[in-house]
Every structure is written in structure tokens, then in C-alpha cells.
N, CA and C of each residue as an Amber inpcrd file, in Angstrom:
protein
   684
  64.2700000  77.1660000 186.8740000  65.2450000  76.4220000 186.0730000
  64.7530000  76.3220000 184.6370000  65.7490000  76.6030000 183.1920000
  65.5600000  76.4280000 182.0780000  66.3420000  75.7450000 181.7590000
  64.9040000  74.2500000 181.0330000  66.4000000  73.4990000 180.3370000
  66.0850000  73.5470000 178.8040000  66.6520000  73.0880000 178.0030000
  67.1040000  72.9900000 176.6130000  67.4810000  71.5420000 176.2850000
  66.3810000  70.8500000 175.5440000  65.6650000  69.3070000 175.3810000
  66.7290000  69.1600000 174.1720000  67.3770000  68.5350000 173.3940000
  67.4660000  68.0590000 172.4040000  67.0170000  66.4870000 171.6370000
  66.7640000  66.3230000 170.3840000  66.2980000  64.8600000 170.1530000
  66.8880000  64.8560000 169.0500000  67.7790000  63.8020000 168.5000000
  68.2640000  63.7210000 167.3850000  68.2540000  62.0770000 167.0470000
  67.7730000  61.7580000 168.1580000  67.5180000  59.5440000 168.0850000
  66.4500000  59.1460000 166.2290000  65.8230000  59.5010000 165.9880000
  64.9910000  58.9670000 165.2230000  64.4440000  59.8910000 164.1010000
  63.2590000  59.6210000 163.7800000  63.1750000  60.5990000 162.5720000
  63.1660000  61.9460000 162.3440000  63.4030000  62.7330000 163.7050000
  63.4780000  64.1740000 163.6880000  64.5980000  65.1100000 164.3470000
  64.7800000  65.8450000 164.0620000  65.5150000  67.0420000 164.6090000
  64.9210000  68.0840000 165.3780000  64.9460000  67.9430000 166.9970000
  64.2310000  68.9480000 167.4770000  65.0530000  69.5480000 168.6640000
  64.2570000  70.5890000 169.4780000  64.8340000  71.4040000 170.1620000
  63.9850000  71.8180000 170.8320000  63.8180000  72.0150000 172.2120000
  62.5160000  72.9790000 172.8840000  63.5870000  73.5530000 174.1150000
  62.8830000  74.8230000 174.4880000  63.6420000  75.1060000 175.7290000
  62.3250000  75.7030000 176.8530000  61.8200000  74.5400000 177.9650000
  61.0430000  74.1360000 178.9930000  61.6000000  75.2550000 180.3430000
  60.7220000  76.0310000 181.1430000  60.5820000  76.5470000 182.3970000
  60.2880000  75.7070000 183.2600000  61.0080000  75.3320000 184.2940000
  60.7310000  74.5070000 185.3030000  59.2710000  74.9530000 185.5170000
  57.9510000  74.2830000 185.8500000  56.4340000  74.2150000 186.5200000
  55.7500000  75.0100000 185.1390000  56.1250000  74.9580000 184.0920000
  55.8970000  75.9220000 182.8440000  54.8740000  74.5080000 182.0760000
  53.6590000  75.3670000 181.4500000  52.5830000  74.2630000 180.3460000
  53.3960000  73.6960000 179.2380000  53.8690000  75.0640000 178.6980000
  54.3340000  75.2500000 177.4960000  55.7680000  75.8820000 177.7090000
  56.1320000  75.0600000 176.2190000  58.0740000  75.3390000 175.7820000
  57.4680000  77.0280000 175.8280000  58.8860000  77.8740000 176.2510000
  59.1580000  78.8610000 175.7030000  59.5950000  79.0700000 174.2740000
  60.0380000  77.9220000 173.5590000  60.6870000  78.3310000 172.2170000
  60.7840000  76.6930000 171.7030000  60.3560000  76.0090000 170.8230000
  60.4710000  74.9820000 170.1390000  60.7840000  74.9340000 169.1250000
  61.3640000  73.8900000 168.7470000  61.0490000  73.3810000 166.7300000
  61.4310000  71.8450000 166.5300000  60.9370000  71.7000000 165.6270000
  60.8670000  70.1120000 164.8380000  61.0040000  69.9170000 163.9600000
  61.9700000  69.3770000 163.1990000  61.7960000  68.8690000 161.5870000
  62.0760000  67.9260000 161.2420000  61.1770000  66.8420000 160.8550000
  60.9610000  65.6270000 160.4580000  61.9960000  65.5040000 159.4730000
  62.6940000  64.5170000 159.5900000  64.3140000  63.9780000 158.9860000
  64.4880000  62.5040000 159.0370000  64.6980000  62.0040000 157.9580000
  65.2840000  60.4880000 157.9960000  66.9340000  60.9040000 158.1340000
  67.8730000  61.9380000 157.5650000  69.1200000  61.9610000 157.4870000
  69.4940000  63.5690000 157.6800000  70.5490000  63.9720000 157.8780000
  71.0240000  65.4300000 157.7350000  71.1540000  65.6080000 158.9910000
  70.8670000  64.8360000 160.1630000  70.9200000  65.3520000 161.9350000
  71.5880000  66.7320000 162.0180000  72.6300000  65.9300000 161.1080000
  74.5630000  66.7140000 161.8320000  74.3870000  68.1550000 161.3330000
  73.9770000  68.4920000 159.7950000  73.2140000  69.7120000 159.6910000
  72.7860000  70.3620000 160.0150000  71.6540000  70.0830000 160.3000000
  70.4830000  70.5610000 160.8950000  70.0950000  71.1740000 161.9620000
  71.1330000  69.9820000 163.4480000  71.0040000  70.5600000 164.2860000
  71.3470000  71.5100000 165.4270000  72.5680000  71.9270000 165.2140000
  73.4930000  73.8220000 165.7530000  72.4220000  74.7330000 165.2400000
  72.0480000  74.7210000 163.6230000  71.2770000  75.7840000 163.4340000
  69.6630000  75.9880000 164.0770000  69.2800000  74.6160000 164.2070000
  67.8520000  74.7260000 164.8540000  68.0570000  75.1120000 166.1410000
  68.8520000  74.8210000 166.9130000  69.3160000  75.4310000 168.5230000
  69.1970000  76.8630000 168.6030000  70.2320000  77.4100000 167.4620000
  70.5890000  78.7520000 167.2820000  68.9640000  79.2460000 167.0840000
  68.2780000  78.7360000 165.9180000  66.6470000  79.7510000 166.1050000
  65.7660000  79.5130000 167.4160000  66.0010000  78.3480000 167.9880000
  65.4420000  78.4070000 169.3910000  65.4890000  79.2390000 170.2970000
  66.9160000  79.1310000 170.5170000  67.3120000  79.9100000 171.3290000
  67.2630000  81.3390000 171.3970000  67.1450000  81.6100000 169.4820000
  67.3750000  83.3070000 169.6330000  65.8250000  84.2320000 170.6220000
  64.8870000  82.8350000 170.6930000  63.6410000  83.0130000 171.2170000
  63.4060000  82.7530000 172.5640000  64.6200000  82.6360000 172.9070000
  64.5350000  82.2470000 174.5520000  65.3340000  83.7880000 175.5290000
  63.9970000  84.2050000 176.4440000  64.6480000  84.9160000 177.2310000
  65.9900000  84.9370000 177.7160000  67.1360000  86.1990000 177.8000000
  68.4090000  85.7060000 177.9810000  69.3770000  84.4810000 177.6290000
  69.2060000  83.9430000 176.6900000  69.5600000  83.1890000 175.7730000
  70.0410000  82.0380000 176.4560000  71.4780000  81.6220000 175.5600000
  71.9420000  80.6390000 176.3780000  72.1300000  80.6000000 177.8210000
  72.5630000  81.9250000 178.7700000  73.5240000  82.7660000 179.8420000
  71.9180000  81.9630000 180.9240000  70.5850000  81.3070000 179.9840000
  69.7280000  81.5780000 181.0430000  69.1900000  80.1340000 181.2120000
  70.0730000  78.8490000 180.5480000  70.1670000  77.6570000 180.5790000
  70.6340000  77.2190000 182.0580000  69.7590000  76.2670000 182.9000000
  70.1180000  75.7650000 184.0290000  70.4560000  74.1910000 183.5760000
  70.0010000  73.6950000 182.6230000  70.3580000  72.0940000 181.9750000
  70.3450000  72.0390000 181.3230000  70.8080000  71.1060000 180.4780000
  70.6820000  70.1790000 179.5090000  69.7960000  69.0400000 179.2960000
  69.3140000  68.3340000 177.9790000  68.6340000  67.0850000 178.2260000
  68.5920000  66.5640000 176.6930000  69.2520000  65.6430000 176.6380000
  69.0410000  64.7690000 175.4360000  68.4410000  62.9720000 175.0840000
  68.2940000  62.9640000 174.3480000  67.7680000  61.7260000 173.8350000
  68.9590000  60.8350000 173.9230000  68.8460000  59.7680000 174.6300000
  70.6070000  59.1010000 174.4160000  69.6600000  57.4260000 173.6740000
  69.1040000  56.8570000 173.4910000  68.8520000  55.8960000 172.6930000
  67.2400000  55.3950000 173.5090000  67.1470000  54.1920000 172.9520000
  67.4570000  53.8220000 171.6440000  67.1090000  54.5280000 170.4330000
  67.6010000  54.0890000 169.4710000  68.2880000  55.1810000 167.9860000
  69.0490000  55.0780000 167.1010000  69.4160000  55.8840000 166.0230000
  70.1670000  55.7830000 165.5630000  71.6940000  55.8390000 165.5110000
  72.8380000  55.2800000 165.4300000  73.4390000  55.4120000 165.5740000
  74.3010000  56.9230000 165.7370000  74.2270000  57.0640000 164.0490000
  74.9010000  58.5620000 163.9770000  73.7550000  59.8230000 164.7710000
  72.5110000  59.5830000 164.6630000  71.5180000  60.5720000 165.1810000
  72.4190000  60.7270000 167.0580000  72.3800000  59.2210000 167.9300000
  72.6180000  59.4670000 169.3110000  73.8850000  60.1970000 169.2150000
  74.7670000  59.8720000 168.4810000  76.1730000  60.2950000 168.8370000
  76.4320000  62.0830000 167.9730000  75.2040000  62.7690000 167.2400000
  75.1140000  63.8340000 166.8580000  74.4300000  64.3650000 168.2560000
  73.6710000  64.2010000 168.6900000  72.7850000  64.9640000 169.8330000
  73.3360000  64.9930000 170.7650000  74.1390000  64.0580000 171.2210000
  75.0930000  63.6000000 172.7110000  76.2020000  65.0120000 172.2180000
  76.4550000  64.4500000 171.1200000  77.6960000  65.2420000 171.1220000
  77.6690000  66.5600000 171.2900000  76.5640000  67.4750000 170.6710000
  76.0300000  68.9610000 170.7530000  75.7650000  69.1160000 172.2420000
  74.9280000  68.0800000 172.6530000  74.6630000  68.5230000 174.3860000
  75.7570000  68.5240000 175.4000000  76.2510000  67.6760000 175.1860000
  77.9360000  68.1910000 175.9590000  78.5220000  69.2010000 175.3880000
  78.4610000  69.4710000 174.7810000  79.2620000  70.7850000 174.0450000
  78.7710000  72.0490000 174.3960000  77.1310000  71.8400000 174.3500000
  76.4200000  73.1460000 174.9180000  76.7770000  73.4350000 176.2890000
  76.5320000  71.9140000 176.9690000  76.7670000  71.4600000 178.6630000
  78.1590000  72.3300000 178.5380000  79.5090000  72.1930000 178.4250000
  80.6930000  72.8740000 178.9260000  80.3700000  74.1780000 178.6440000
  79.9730000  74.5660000 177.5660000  80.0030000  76.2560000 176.9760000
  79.3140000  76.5550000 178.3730000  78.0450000  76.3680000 178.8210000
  77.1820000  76.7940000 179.0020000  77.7850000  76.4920000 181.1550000
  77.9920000  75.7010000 180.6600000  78.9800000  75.5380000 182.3830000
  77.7330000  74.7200000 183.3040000  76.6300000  74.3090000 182.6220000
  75.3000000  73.6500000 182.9320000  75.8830000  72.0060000 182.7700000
  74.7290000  70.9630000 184.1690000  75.0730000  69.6290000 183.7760000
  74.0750000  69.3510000 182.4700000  74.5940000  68.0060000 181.8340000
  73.3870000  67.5220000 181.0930000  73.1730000  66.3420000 181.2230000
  71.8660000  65.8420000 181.5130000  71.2800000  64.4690000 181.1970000
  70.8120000  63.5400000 180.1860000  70.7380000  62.4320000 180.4040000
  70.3890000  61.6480000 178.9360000  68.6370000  61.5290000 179.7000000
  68.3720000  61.1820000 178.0390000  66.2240000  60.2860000 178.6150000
  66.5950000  59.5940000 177.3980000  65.5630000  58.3850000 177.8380000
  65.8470000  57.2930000 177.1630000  64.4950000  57.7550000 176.3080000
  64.6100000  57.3440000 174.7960000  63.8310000  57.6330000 173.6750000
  62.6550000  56.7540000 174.2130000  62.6800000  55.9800000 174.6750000
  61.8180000  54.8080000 175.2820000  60.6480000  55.9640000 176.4870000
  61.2230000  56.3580000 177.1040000  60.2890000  56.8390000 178.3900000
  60.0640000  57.6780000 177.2660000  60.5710000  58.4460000 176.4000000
  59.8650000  59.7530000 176.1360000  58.6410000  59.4770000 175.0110000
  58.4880000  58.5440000 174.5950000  57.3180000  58.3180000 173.9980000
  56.4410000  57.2350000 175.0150000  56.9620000  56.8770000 175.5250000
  55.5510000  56.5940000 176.5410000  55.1240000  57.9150000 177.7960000
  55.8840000  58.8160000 177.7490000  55.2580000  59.9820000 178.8040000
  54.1450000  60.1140000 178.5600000  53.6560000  60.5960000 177.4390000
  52.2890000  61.2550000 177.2720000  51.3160000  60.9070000 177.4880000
  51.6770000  58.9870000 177.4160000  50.4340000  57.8860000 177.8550000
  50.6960000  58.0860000 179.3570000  51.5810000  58.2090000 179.9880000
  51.9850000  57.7050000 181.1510000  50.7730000  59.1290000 181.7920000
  51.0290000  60.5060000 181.8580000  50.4390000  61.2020000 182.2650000
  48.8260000  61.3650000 181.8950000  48.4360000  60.3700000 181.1040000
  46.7960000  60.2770000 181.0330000  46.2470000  59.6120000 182.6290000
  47.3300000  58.3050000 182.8430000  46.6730000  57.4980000 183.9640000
  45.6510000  57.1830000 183.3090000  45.7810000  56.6530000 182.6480000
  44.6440000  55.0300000 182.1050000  44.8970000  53.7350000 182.9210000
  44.0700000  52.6900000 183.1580000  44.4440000  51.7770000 183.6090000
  45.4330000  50.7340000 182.1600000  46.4140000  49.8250000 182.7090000
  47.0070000  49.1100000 181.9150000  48.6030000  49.7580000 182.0300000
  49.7150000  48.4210000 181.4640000  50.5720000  48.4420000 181.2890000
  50.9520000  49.5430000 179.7650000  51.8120000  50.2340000 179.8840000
  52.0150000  50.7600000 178.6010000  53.3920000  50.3740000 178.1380000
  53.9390000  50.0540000 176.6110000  54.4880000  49.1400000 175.9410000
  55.0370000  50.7030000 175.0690000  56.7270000  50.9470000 175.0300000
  56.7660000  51.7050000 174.0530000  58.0190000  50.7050000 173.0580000
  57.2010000  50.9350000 172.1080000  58.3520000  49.3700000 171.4740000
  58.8850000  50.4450000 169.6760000  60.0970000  50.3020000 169.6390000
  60.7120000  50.9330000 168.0450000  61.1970000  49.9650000 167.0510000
  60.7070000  49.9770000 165.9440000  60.9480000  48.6120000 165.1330000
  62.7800000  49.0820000 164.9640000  63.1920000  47.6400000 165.2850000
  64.6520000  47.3440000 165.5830000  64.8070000  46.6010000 164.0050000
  63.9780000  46.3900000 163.1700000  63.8160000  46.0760000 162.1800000
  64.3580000  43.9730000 162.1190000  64.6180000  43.2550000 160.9360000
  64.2240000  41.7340000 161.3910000  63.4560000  41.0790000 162.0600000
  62.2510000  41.6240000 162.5190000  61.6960000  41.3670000 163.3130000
  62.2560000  41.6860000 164.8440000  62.5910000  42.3490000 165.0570000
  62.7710000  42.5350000 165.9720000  62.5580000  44.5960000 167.0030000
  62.0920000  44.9780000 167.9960000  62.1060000  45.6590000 168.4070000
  63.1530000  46.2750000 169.5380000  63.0530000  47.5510000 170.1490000
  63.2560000  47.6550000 171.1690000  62.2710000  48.3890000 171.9840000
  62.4190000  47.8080000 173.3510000  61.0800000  47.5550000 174.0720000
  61.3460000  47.9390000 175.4860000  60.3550000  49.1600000 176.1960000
  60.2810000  49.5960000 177.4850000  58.7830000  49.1680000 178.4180000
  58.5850000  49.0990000 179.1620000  57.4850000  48.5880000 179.7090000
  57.1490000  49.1180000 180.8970000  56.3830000  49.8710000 180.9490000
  56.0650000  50.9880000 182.2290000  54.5220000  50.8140000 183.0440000
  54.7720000  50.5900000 183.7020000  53.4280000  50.8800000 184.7900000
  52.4240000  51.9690000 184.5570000  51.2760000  51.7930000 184.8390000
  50.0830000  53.0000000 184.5640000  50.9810000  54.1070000 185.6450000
  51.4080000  54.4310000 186.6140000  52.5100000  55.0510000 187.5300000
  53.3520000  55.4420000 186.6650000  53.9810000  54.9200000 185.8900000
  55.0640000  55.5480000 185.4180000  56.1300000  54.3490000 185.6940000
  56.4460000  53.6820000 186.8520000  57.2210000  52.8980000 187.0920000
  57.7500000  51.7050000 186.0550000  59.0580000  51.8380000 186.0300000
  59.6770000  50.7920000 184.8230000  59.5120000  49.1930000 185.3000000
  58.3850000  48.5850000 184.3970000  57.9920000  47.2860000 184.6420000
  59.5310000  46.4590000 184.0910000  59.6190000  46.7550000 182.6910000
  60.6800000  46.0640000 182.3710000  61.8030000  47.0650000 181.5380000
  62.8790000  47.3400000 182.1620000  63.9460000  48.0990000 181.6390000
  63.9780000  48.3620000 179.7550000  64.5230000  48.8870000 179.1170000
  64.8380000  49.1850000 177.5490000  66.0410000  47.9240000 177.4830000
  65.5340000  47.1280000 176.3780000  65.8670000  46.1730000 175.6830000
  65.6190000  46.0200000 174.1010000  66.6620000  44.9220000 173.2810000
  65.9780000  44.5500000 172.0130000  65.7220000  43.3010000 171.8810000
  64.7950000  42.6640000 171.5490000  63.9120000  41.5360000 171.4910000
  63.2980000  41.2060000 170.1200000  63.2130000  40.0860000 169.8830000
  62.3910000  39.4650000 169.2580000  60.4450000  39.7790000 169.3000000
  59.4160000  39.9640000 168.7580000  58.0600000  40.2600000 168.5540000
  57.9230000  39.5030000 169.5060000  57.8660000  38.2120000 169.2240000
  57.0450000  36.6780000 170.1120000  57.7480000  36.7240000 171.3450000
  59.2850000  36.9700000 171.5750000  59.2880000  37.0980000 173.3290000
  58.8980000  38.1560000 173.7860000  59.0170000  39.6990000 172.6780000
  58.8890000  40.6040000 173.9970000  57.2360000  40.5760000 174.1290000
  56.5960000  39.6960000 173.8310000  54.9310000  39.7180000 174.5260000
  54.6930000  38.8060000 175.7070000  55.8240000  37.3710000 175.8990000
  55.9500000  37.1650000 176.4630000  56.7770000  37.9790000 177.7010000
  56.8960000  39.0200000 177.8120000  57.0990000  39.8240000 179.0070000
  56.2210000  40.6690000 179.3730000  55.3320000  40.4900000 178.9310000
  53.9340000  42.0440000 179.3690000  53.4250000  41.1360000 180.2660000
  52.5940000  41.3500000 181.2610000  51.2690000  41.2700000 182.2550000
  50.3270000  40.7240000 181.2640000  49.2340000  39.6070000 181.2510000
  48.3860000  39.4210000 180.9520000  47.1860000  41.2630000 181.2800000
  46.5830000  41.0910000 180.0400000  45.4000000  42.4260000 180.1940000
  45.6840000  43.6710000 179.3140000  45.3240000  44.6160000 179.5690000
  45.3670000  46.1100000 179.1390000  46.2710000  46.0060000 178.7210000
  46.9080000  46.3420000 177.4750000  47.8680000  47.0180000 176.9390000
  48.0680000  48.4410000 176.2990000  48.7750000  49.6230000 176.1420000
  48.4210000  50.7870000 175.4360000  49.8870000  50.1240000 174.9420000
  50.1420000  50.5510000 173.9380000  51.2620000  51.0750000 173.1130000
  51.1890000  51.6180000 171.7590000  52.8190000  52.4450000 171.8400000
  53.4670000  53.4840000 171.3590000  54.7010000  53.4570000 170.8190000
  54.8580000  54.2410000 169.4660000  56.1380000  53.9910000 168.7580000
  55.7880000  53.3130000 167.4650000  57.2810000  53.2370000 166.4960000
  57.2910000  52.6750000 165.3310000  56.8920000  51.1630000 165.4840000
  57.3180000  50.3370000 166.4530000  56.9080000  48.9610000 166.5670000
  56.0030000  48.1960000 166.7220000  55.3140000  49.2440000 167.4800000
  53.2990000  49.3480000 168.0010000  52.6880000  48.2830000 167.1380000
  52.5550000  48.5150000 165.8450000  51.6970000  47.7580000 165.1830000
  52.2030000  46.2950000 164.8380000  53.0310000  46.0710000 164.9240000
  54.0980000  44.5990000 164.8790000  53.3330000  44.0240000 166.1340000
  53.9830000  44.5530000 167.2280000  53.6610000  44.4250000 168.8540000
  52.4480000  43.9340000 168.9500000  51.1420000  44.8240000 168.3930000
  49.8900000  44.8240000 168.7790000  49.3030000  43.3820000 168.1010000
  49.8300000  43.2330000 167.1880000  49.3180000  41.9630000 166.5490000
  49.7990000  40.6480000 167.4190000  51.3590000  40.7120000 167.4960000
  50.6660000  39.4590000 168.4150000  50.6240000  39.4660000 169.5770000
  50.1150000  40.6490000 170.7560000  49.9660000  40.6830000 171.3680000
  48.2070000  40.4360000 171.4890000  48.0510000  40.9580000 170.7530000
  46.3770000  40.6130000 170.7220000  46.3770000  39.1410000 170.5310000
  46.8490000  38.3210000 169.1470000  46.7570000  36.6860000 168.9540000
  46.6750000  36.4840000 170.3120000  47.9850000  36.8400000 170.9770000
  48.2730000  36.0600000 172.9350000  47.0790000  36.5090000 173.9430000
  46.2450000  37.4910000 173.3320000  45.2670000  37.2080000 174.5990000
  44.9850000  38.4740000 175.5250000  45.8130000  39.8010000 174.4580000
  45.9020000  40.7300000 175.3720000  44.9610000  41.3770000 175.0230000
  44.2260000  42.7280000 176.0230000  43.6270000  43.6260000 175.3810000
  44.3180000  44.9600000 174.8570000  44.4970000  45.0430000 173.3570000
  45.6330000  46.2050000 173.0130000  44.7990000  47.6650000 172.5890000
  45.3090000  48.0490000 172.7170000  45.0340000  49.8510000 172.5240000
  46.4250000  50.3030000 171.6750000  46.0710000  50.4820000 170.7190000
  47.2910000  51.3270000 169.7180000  46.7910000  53.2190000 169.8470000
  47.4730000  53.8110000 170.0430000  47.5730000  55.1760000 170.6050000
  47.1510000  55.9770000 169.2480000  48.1660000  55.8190000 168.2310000
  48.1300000  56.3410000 167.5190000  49.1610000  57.8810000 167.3680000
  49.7080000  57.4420000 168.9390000  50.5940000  58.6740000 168.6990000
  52.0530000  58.9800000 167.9070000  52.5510000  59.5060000 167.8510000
  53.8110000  59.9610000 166.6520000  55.0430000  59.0180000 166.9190000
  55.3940000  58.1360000 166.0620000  56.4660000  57.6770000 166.3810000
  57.8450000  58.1300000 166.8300000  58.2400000  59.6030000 167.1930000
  59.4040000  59.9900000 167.4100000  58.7500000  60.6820000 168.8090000
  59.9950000  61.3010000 169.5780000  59.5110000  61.5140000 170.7730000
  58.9500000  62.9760000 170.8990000  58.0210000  63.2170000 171.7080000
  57.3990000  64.6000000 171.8730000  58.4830000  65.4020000 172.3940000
  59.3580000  65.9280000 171.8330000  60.1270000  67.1620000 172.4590000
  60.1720000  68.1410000 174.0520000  58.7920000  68.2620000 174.0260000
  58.6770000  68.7380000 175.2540000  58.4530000  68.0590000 176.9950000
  58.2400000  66.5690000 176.2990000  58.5970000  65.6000000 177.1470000
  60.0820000  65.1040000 177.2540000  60.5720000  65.1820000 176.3270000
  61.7670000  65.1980000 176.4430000  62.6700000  66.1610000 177.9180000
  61.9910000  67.3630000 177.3440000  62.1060000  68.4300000 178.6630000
  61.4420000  68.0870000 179.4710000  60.5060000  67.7480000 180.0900000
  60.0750000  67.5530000 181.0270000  60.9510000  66.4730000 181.8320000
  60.7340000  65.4010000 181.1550000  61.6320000  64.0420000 181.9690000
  62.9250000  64.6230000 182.3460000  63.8450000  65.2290000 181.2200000
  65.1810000  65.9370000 181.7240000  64.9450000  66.9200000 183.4460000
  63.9250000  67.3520000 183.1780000  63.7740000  68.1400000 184.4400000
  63.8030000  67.8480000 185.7320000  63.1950000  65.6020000 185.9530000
  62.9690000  65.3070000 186.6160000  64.0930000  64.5130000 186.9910000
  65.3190000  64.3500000 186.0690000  66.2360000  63.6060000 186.2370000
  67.6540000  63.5890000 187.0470000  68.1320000  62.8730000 187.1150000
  69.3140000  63.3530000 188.2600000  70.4920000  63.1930000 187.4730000
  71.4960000  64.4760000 188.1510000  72.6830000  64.7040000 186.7050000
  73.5220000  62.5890000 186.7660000  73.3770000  62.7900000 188.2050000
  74.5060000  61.9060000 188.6980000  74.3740000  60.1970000 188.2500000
  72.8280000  60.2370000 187.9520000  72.6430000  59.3820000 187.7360000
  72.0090000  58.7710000 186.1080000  72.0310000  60.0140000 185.5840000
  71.2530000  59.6240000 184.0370000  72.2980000  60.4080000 183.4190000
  73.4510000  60.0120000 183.0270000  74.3570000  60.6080000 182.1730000
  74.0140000  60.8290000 180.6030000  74.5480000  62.0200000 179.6770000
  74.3210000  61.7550000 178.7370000  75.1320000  60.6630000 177.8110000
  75.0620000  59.8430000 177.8680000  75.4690000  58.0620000 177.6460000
  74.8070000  57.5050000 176.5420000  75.0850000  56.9170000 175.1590000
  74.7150000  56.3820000 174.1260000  73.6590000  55.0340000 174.6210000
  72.7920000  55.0590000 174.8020000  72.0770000  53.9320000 174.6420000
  71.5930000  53.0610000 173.2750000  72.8200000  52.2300000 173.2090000
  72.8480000  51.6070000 171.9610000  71.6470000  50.3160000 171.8430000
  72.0900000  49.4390000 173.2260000  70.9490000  47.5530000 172.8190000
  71.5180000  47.4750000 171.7810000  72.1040000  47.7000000 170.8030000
  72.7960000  46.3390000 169.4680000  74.0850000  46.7500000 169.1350000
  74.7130000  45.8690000 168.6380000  75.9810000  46.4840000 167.8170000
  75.3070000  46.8360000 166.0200000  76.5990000  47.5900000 165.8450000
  76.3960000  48.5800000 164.5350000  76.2130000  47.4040000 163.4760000
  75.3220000  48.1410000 162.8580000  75.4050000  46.8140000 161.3000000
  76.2860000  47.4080000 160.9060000  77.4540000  48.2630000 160.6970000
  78.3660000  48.4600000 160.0240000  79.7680000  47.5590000 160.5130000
  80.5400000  46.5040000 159.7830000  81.5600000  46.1870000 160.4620000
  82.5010000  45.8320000 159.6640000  83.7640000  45.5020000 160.0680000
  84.9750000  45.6790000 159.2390000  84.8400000  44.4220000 158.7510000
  85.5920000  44.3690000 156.7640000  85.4860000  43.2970000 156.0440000
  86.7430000  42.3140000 156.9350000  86.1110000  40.9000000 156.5550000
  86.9280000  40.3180000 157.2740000  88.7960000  40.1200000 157.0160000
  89.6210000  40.0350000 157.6780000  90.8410000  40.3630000 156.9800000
  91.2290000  41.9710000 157.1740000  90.3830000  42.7010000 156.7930000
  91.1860000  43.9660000 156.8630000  91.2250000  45.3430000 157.8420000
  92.6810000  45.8820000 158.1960000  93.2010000  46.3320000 159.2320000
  92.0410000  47.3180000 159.7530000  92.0210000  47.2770000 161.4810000
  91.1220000  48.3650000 161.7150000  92.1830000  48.9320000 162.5790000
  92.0110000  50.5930000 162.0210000  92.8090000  51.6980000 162.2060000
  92.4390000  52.0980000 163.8180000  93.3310000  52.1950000 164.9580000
  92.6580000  52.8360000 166.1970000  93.5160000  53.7220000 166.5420000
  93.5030000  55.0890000 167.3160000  94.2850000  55.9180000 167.6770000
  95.2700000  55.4560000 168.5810000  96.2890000  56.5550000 168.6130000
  97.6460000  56.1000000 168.9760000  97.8260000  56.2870000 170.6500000
């Protein structure tokens, strides 16, 4: 089975296309982006792919980033992966931006809870909480700093992501022992593929995982336009 990862949640634009029991992507790329998703990303597919044995015709899935994220980023990546998904006559799945930056900790097996938290900005994050296993301690949420520490396990902590260093501070004040990773705040691509690999169509749809409403909203008083 070949799937074809997309990530368009956060600061990058990427693409890998993963062999089921395979080390390494057959064909990757990445480019670090605050804006341009919608640009960017048909054509980065297209050079991926031109590097992938039997091209698209040799896609068994799909797999995208469905949140948490950016708004326009989830609903650019969702939207390409269904699109590829029908062309391609393949299902596609969502991974939550959350598991995919804690994978990499997750497959060390260190002892401790691992914490992948993304600054939600106001102080505030969004926050996954996984077992040295892998197992989801506490589902993807957005929280406040000071409660979401009140949800960890007393002890070991690793965490990961833009929020990490917010997190780690007062998680340490509270008593924990923290470990900051140091790893990349956006998600590793090829974990991306991987988790897609392990996922079930039926049950991990590719689905916007928002946790907030839009800071964008209509002035008060005036008409909002909806289709007919």
C-alpha cells in the first residue's frame, strides 16, 4: 500500500508519499510557510509525485492533517485530499496535527507522559496527552496554560510543539519533571504517513478539526450572505 501524507495545518507545506513497512518516504518535500498554502500546494504534490513509482494510478490512500490549525491551511489540505481521494478513486483519512508531533516521541518509548501542546495564542493552547504507549491520555482540546497542567499525571513530562515552552514553565513551577524535546514545531511529514497508514477510513474522516471558533466574525448589524 502507497499513501500520499499531506500537511497544510501550520507553518509548512508538505507532501511525502510512504510504502506500507517502508523506513523511508519514496518522494518528499517541505516548505516552511507562514501563508501561500493554497499556492503552493497542487504544485508541491505534482513534484512529489512526478518521483513516485507509477504515479498517482499507484496511490492506495490518502492522509491529511485535519487540525488543530489553521483555519484556511485545514480547509486548503482537506480540500486537495478529497479531491486527490475522488480522482484517485482511493479513501482518505484525517491525523490529528496533535498525534503527529507527538509520534516521534511516542516511538522512542521513554518513560513519561508526553504533552503535544500548539500555542492557541492568549494564553492559551491546544493540547493532546498521550501515554509512553501511544495511548490517548487526554483527547485534543483548547485550554488555558494553568488548567491544561492541571490535567497531566504528576512526574515525567516530554513535550512538543509551538506551546512546549509556555507549557514547560508552569508545568515545572507545579512540580513536574519536564523534558522539552526540542523538536520542530510543525508535524514530521512522514509521520503524518505513517499514522495515516495505521488509521481506519471509517473512522478518522478527513474532518476539520477546529477546538475554536474563527476570530473572523461578522460586524454586528450586518447581513450574512448564505447560499440559496
Amino acid at each position: 500500500m502507497k499513501i500520499l501524507a499531506i500537511d497544510t495545518a501550520l507553518g509548512a507545506t508538505s507532501a511525502c508519499v510512504l510504502e506500507a513497512g517502508a523506513d523511508a518516504a519514496e518522494a518528499s518535500e517541505s516548505i516552511a510557510m507562514a501563508r501561500g498554502h493554497a499556492e503552493a500546494l497542487l504544485p508541491l504534490v505534482d513534484r512529489v509525485m512526478a518521483r513516485v513509482d507509477g504515479g498517482f494510478d499507484a496511490l492506495s490512500r490518502i492522509a491529511v492533517t485535519v487540525g488543530p490549525g489553521s483555519f484556511t491551511g485545514l480547509r486548503i489540505g482537506i480540500a486537495a485530499a478529497r479531491a486527490i481521494g475522488i480522482a484517485c478513486k482511493v479513501p482518505v483519512v484525517g491525523v490529528s496535527t496533535l498525534a503527529a508531533l507527538a509520534a516521534p516521541l511516542i516511538v522512542e518509548q521513554k518513560p513519561g507522559e508526553i504533552a503535544a501542546a500548539i500555542d492557541a495564542r492568549h494564553g492559551n493552547i491546544f493540547l493532546a496527552v498521550f501515554g509512553p504507549d501511544g495511548r490517548i491520555v487526554r483527547p485534543p482540546l483548547m485550554t488555558g496554560i494553568r488548567d491544561a497542567v492541571r490535567l497531566l499525571e504528576p512526574g515525567r513530562l516530554r513535550l512538543v510543539g509551538s506551546g512546549a515552552p509556555m507549557l514547560a514553565i508552569e508545568a515545572a513551577a507545579a512540580g513536574h519533571i519536564v523534558e522539552l524535546t526540542g523538536r520542530e514545531t510543525i508535524p514530521d511529514i512522514l509521520y503524518v504517513a505513517r499514522l495515516g497508514l495505521l488509521a481506519d477510513p471509517l473512522t478518522t474522516p478527513a474532518r476539520p478539526l477546529y477546538l475554536k471558533a474563527p476570530d473572523a466574525k461578522p460586524l454586528a448589524g450586518s447581513a450574512v450572505l448564505t447560499p440559496p
